[in-house]
Backbone bond lengths (Angstrom), bond angles and torsions (degrees), N, CA, C in turn:
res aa  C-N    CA-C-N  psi(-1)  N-CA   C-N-CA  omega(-1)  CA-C   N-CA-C  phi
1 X - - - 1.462 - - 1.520 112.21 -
2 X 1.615 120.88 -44.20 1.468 107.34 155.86 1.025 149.45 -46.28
3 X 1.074 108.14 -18.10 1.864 119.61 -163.10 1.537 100.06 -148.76
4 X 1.067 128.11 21.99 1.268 130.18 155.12 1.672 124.52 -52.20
5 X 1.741 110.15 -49.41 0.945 139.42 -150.93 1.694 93.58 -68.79
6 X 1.227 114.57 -47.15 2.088 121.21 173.64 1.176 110.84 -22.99
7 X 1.748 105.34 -49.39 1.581 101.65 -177.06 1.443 110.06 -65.18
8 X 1.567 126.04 162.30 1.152 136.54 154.23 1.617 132.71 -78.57
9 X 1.229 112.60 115.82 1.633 114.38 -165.15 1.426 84.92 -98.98
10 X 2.030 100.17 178.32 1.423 113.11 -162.51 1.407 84.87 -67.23
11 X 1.134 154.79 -17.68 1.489 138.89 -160.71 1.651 106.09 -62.42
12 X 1.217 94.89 -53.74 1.728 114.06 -150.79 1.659 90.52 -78.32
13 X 1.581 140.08 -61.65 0.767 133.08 -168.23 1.249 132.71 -52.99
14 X 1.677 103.86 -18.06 2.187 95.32 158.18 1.861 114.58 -59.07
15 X 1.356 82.74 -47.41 1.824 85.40 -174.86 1.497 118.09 -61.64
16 X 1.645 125.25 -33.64 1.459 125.02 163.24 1.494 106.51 -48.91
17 X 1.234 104.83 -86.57 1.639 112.35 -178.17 1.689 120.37 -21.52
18 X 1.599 97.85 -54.17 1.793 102.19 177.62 1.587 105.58 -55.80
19 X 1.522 112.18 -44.33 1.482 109.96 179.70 1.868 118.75 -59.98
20 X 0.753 103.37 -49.68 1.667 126.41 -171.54 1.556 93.59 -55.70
21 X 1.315 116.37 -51.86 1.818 124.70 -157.80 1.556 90.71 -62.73
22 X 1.788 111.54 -52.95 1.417 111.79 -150.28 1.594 114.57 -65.51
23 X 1.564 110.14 -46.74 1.195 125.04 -165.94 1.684 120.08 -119.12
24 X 1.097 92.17 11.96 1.764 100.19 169.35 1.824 128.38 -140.72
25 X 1.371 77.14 -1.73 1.659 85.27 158.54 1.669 154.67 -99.94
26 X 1.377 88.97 -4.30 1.394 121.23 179.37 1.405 108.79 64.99
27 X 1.795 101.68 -129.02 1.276 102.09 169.04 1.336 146.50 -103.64
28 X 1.635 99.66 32.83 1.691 129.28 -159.00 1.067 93.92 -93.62
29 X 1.625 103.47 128.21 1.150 121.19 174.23 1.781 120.28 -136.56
30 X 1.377 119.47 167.71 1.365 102.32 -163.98 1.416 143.64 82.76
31 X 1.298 131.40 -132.39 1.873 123.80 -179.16 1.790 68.08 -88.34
32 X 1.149 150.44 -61.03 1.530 131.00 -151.97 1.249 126.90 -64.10
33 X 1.480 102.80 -11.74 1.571 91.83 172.12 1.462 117.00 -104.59
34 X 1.863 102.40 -8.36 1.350 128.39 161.54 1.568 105.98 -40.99
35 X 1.293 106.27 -69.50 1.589 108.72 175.30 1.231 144.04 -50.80
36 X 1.893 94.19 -38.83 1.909 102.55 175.24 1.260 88.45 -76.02
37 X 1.198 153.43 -32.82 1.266 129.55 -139.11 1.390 92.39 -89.69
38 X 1.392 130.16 -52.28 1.624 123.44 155.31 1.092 135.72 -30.91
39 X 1.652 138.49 -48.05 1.351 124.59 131.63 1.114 128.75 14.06
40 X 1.634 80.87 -96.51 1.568 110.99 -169.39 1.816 97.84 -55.55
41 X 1.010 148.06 -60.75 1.238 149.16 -169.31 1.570 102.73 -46.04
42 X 1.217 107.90 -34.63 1.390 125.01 -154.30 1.699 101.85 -75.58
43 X 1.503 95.39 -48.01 1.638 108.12 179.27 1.447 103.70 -63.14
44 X 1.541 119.01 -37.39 1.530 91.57 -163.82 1.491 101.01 -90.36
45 X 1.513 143.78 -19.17 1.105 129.71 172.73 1.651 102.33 -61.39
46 X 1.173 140.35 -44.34 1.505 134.40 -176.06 1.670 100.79 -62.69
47 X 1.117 128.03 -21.97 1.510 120.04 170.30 0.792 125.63 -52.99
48 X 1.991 97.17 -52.94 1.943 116.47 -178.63 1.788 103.19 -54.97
49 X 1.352 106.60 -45.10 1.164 108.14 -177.93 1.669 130.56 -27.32
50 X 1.668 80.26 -63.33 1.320 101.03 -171.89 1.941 118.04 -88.64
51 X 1.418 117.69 10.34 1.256 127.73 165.56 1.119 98.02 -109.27
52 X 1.654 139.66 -6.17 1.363 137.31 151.93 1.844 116.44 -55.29
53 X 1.403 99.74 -49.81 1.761 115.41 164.86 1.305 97.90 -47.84
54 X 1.216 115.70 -89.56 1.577 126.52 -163.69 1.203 109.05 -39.39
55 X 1.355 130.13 -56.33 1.651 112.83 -175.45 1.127 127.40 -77.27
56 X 1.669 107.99 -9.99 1.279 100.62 153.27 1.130 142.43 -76.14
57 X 1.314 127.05 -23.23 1.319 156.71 -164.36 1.780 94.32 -81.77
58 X 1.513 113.26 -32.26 1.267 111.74 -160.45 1.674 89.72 -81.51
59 X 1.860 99.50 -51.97 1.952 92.25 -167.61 1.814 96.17 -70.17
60 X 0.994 124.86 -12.37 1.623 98.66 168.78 1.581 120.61 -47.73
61 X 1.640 101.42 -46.02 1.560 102.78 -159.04 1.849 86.94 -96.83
62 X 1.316 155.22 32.35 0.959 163.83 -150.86 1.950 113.48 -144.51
63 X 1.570 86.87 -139.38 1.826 100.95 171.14 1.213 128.28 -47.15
64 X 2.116 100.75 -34.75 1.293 117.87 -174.95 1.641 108.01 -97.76
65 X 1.374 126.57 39.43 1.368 111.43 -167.79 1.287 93.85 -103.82
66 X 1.595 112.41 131.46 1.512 132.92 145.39 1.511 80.42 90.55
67 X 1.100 135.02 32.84 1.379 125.92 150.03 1.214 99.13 -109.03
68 X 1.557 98.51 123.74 1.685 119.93 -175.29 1.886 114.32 -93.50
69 X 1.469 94.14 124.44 1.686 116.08 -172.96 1.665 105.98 -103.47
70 X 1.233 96.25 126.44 1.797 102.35 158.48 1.754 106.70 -124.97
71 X 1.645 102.86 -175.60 0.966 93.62 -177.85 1.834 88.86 -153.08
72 X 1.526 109.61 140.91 1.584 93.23 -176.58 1.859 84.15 -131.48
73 X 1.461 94.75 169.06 1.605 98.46 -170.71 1.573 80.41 -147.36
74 X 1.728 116.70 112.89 1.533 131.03 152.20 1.186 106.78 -55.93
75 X 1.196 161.54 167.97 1.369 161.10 110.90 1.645 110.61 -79.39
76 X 1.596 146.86 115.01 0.899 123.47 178.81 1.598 112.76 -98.77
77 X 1.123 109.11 -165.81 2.000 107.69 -177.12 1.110 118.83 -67.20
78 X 1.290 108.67 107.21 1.696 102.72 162.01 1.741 117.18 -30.18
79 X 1.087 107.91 110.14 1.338 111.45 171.45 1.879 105.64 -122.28
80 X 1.866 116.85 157.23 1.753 96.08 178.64 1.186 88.36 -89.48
81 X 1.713 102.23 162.45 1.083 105.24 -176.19 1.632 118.42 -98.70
82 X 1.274 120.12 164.73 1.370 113.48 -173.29 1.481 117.49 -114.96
83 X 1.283 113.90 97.68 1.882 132.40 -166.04 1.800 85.47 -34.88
84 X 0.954 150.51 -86.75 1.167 144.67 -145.89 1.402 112.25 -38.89
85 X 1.483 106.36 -80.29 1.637 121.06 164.73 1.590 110.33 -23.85
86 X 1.373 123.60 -58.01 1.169 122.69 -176.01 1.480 128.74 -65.40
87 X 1.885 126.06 -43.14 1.171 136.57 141.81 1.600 118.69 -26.72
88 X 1.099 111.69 -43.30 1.667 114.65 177.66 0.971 108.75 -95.80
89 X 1.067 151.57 -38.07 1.841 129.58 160.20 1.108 107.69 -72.69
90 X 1.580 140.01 -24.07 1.623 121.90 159.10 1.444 98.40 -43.55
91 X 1.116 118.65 -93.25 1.477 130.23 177.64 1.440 122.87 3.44
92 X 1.645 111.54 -69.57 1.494 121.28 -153.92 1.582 94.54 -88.71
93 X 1.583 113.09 -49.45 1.717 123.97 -164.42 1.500 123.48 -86.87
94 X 1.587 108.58 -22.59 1.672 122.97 153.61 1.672 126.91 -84.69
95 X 1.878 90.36 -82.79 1.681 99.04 175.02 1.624 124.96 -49.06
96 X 0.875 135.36 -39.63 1.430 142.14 -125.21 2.054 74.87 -129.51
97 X 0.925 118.59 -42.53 1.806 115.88 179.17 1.236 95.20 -65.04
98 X 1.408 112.40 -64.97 1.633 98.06 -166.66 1.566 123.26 -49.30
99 X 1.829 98.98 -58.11 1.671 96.98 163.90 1.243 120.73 -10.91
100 X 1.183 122.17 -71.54 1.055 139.35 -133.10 1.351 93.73 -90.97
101 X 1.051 128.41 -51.01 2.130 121.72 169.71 1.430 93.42 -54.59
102 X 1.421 140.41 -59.91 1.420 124.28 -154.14 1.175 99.82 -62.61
103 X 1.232 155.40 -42.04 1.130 160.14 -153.74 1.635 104.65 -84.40
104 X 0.894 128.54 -47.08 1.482 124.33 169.28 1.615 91.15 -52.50
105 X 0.872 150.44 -59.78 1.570 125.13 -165.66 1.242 121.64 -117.04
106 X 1.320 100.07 5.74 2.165 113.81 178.60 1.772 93.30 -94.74
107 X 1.348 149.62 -39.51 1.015 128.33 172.97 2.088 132.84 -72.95
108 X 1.774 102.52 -22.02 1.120 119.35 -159.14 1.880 76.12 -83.42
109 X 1.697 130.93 -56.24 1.180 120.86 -152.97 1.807 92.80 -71.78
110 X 1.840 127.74 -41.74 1.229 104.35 -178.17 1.678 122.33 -50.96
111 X 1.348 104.93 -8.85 1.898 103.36 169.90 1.287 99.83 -60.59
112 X 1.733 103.77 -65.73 1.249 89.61 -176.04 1.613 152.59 -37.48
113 X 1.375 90.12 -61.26 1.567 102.41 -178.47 1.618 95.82 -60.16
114 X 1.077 173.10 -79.11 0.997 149.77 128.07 1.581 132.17 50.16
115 X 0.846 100.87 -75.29 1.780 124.26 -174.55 1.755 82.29 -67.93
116 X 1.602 109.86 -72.54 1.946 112.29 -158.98 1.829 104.06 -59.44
117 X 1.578 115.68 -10.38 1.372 108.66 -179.92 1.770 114.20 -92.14
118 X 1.208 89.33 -29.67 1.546 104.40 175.74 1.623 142.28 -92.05
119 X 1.651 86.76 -9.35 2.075 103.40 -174.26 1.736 75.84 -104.16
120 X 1.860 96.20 150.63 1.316 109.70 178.66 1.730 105.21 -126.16
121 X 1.055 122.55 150.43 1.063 126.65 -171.91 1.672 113.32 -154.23
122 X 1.906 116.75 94.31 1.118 116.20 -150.16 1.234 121.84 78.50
123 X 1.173 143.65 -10.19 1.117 128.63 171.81 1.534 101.05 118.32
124 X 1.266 124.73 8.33 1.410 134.57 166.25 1.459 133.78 -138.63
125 X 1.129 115.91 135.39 1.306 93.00 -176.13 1.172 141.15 -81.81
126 X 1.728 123.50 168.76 1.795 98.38 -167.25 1.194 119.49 -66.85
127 X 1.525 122.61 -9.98 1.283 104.55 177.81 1.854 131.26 -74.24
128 X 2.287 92.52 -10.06 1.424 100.08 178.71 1.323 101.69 -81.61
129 X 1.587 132.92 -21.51 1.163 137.08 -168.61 1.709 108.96 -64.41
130 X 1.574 100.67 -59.89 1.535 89.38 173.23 1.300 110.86 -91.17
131 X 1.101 147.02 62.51 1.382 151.63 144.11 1.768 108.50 -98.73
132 X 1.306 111.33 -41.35 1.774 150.68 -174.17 1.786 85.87 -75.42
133 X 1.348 101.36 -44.74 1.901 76.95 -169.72 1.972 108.21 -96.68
134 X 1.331 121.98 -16.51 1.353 143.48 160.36 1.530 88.43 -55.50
135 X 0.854 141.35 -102.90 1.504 160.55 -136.07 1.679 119.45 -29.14
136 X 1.382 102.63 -23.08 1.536 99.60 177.87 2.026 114.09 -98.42
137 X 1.427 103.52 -21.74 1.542 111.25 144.95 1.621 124.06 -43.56
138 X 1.241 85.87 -62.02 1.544 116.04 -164.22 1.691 109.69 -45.41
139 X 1.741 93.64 -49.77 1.617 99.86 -166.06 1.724 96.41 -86.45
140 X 1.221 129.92 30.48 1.631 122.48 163.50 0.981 93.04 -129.83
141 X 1.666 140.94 23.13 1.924 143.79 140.60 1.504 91.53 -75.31
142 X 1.432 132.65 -42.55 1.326 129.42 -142.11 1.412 119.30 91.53
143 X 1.545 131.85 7.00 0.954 129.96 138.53 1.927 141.62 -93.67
144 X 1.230 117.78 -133.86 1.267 132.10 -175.03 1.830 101.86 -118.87
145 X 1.401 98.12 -168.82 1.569 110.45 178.38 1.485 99.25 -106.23
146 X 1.583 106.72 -40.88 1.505 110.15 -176.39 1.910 110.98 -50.43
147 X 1.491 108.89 -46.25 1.175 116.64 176.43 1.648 132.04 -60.10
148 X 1.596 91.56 -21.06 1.871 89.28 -172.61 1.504 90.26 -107.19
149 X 1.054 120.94 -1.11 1.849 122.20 174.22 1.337 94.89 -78.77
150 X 1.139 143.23 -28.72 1.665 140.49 -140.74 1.227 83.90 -120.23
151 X 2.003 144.31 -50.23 0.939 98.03 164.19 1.514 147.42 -63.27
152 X 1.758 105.35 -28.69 1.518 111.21 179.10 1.536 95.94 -51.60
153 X 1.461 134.21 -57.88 1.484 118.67 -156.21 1.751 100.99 -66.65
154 X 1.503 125.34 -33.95 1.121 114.63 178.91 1.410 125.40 -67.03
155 X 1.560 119.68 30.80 1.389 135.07 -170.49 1.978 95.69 -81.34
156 X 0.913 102.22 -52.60 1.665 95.14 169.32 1.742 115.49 -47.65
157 X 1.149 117.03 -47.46 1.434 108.61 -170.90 1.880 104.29 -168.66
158 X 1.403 104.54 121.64 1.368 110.65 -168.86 1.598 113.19 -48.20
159 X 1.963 113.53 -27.41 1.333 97.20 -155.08 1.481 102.61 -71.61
160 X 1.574 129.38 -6.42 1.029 128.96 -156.28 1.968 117.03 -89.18
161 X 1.705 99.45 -4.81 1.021 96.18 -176.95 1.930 129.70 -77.22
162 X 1.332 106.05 -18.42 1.412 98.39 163.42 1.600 134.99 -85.98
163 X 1.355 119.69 -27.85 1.389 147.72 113.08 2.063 102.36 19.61
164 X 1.394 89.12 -72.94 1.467 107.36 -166.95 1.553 103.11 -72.22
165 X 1.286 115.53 -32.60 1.982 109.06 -164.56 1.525 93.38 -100.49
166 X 1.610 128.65 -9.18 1.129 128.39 171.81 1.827 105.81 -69.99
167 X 1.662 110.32 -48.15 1.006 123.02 -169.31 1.819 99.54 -63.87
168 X 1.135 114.36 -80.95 1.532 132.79 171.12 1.966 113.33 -20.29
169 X 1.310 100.92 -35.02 1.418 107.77 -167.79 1.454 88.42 -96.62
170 X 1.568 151.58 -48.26 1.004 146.30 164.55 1.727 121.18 -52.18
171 X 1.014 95.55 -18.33 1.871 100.48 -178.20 0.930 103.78 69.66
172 X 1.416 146.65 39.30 1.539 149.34 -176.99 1.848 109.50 -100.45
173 X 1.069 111.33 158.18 1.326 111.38 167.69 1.300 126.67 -92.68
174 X 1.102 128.84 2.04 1.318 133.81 -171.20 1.403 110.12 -149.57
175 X 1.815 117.51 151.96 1.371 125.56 -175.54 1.742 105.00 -55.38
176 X 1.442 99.02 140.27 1.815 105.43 176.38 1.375 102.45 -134.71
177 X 1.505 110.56 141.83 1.273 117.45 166.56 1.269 111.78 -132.67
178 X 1.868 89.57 140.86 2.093 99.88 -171.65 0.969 84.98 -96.92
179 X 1.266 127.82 143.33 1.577 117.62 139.53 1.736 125.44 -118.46
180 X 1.193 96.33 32.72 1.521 119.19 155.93 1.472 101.31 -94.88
181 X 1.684 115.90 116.16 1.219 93.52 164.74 1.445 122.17 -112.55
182 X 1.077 94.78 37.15 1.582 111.08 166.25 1.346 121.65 -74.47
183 X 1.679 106.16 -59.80 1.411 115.77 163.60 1.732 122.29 -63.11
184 X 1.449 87.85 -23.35 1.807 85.79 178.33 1.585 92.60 -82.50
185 X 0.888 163.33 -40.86 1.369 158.93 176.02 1.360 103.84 -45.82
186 X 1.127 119.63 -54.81 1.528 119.80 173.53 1.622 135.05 -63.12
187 X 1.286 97.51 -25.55 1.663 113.02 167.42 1.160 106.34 -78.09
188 X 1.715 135.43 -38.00 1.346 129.37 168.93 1.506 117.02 -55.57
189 X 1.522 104.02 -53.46 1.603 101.94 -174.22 1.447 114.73 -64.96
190 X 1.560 102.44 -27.84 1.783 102.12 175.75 1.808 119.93 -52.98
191 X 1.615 100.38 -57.12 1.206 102.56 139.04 1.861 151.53 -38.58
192 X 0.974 111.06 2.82 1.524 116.90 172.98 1.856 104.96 95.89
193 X 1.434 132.98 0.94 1.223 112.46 162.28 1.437 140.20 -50.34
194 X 1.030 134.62 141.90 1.426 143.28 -178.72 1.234 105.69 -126.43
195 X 1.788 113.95 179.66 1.475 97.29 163.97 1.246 106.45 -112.30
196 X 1.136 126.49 54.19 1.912 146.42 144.01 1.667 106.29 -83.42
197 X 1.810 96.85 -48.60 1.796 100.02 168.12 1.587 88.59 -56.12
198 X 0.737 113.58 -92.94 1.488 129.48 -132.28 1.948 104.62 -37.06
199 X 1.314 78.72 -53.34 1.951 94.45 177.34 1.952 110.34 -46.22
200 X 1.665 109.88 -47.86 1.358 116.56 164.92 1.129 130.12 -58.35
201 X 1.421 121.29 -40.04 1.437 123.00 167.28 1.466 121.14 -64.54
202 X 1.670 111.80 -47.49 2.050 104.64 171.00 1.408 111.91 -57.20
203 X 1.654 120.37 -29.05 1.620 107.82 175.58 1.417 108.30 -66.88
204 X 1.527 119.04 -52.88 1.086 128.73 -160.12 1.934 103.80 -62.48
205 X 1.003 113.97 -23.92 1.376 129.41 -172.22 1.823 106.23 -86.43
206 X 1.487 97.64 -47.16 1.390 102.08 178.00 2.243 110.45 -70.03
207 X 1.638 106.96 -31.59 1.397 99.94 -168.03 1.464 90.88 -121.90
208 X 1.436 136.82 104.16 1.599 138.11 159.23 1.748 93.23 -158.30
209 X 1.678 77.49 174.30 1.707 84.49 -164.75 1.669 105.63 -54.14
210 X 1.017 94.50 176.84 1.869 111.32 168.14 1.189 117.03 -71.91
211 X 1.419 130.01 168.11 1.092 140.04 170.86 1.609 128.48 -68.35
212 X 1.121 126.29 165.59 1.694 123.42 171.67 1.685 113.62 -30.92
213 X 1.245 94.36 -50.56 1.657 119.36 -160.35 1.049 118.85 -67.06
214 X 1.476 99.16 -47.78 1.927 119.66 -172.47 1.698 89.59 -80.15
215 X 0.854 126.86 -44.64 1.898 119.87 -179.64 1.478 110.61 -66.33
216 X 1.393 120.29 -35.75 1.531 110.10 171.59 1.798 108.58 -77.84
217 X 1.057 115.47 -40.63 1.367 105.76 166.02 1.233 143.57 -57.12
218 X 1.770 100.30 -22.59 1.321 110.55 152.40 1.589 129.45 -47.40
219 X 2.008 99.16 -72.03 0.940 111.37 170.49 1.697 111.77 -33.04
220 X 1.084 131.97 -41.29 1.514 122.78 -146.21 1.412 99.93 -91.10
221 X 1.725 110.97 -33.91 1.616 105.38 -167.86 1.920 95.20 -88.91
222 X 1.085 134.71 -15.47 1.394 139.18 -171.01 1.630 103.09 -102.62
223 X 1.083 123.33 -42.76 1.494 125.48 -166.66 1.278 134.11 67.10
224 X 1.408 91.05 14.67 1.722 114.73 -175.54 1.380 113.82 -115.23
225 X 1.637 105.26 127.17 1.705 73.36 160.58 1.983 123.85 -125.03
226 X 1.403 84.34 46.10 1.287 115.41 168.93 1.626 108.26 -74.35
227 X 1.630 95.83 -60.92 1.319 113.24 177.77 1.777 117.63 -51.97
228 X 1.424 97.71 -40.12 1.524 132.17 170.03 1.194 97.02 -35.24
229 X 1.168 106.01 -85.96 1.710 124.99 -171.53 1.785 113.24 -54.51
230 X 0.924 98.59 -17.37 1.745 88.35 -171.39 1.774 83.12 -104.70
231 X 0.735 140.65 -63.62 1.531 130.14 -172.86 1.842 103.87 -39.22
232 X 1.116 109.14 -38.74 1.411 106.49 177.47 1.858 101.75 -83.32
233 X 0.997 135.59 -15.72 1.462 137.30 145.87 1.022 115.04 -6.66
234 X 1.543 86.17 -111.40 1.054 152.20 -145.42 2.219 92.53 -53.49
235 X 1.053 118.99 -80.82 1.655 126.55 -176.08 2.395 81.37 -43.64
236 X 1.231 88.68 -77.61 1.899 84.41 -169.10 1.665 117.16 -19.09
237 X 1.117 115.25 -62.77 1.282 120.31 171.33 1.373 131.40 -60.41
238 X 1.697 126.77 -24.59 1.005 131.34 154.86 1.631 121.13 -61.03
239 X 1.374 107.20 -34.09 1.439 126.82 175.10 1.174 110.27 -39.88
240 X 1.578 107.29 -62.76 1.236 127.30 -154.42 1.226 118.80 -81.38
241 X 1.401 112.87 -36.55 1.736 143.56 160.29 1.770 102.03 -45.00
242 X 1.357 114.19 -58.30 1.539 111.76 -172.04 1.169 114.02 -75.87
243 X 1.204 131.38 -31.81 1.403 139.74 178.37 1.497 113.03 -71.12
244 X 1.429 108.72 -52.34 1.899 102.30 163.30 1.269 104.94 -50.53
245 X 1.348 123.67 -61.28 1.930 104.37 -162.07 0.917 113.00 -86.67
246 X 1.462 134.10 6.83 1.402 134.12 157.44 1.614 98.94 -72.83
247 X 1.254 114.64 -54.50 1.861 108.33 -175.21 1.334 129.21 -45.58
248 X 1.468 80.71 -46.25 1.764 101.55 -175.52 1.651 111.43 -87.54
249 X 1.309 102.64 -6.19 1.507 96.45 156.40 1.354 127.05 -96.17
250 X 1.307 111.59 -13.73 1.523 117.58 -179.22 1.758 97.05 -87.48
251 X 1.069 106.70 -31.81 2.059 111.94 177.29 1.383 101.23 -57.13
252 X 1.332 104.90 -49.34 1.686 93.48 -158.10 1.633 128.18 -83.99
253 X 2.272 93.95 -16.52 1.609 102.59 173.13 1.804 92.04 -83.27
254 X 1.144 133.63 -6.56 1.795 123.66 178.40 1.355 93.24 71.29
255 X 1.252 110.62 61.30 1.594 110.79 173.23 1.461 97.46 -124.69
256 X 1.450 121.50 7.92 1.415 100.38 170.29 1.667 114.79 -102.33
C-alpha cells in the first residue's frame, strides 16, 4: 500500500504519453513513433518499478524495521464461472464503488477549480495567484507554479491534470482540451517548457501522491489513516527528491 503509488495507473498514463509524444519524439511518425513511444513508456514504468524496490528496501531498514510480514494465498475451488453473476458484481462491488468514492471528492474539488479559475483578485485570478506563489518551489523541481498547481488540483483524478495547466496557461475559466498536440506543444513551449520541463513533469507524474480514490481505498483496506498519510508520503517526497537532483544536476553539467 506504500509504494504502490510508483506504478502508473490509467490516470497518469494519458499525461506520460501526451508528454513523451510532444517532446521526445521528434519527427516519427506512424508504427515508428508507435514504438518509441513504447520504449519510452516502457522506461518510465521500469523506473516506477525500481523506486518501488528502493523505497522499500529503505522502509525495511526504517519505520518498517523488525516488523515482521508474511503473505498467505487461499486458492479457492475452481468453479466455471457464470457471465451473469459476474457482470453484476463487476458492476455493483467495483464500478459503481469506485464512482461513488470519486465523487465524494471529484465533485466538491470541480467547485473548486472553478471558483480559483473564475474569482479575481487584483486583476488575476486565484488560480494565477497560487501558481505565482508555488512557482519559486516549483522551478527547483524543474518545473513552473502553473504545473505543481494542476497537480495539487489533479488530486481528485490524475486525468485532470493537463486539462488544468492547459486551462491556467490559457487564462480561461473552464477545463480545455487540445487534442492537437502539436499546438499543445506549442502553448507549453510558449510558456517556458524545455525538455528539463518535460523530463520533470513524467517523474513528477510518475512519483506524487495518489489519487482521491487510491487514498480512500487505502483508508478502507488499512483502517488507518496514519497508514493513509504515509502512503500519500512516502511516493510525494520521492517525487520531489528526484526531480531536485535531477534539476540540479542538469543546472550544474549546463545542459539546460
Amino acid at each position: 500500500m506504500l509504494t504502490n503509488a510508483f506504478v502508473p495507473c490509467n490516470g497518469r498514463f494519458p499525461g506520460l504519453i501526451a508528454v513523451i509524444t510532444m517532446f521526445f519524439l521528434g519527427g516519427a511518425s506512424g508504427f515508428g513513433a508507435s514504438i518509441l513511444s513504447s520504449i519510452f513508456l516502457a522506461m518510465v514504468i521500469v523506473l516506477g518499478v525500481l523506486m518501488t524496490f528502493v523505497s522499500s528496501r529503505i522502509l525495511s531498514k526504517t519505520v518498517l524495521k523488525g516488523v515482521p510480514s508474511s503473505f498467505t494465498l487461499e486458492l479457492p475451488p475452481y468453479r466455471k464461472p457464470q457471465i451473469g453473476k459476474v457482470i453484476v458484481r463487476s458492476i455493483f462491488d467495483r464500478t459503481l464503488f469506485v464512482l461513488g468514492r470519486a465523487l465524494v471528492v471529484a465533485a466538491p474539488a470541480g467547485v473548486l477549480i472553478w471558483v480559483m479559475a473564475n474569482l479575481s483578485a487584483g486583476g488575476q485570478s486565484l488560480l494565477a495567484w497560487c501558481a505565482g506563489f508555488l512557482d519559486p518551489f516549483a522551478r527547483l523541481l524543474g518545473m513552473d507554479g502553473v504545473i505543481l498547481m494542476a497537480f495539487i488540483l489533479g488530486f481528485p483524478a490524475n486525468e485532470i491534470v493537463i486539462p488544468v495547466m492547459i486551462m491556467a496557461y490559457m487564462a480561461q475559466g473552464s477545463l480545455i482540451d487540445i487534442s492537437d498536440l502539436t499546438l499543445l506543444r506549442e502553448l507549453f513551449v510558449s510558456n517556458g517548457w524545455t525538455w528539463v520541463t518535460a523530463v520533470s513533469v513524467m517523474l513528477f507524474f510518475l512519483m506524487h501522491w495518489p489519487c482521491s480514490t487510491t487514498c480512500l481505498t487505502i483508508k478502507k483496506e488499512s483502517g488507518s489513516w496514519k497508514w493513509t498519510a504515509a502512503a500519500f508520503l512516502v511516493p510525494t517526497l520521492a517525487g520531489i527528491t528526484v526531480c531536485f537532483l535531477f534539476h540540479s544536476a542538469v543546472w550544474l553539467l549546463g545542459l539546460a
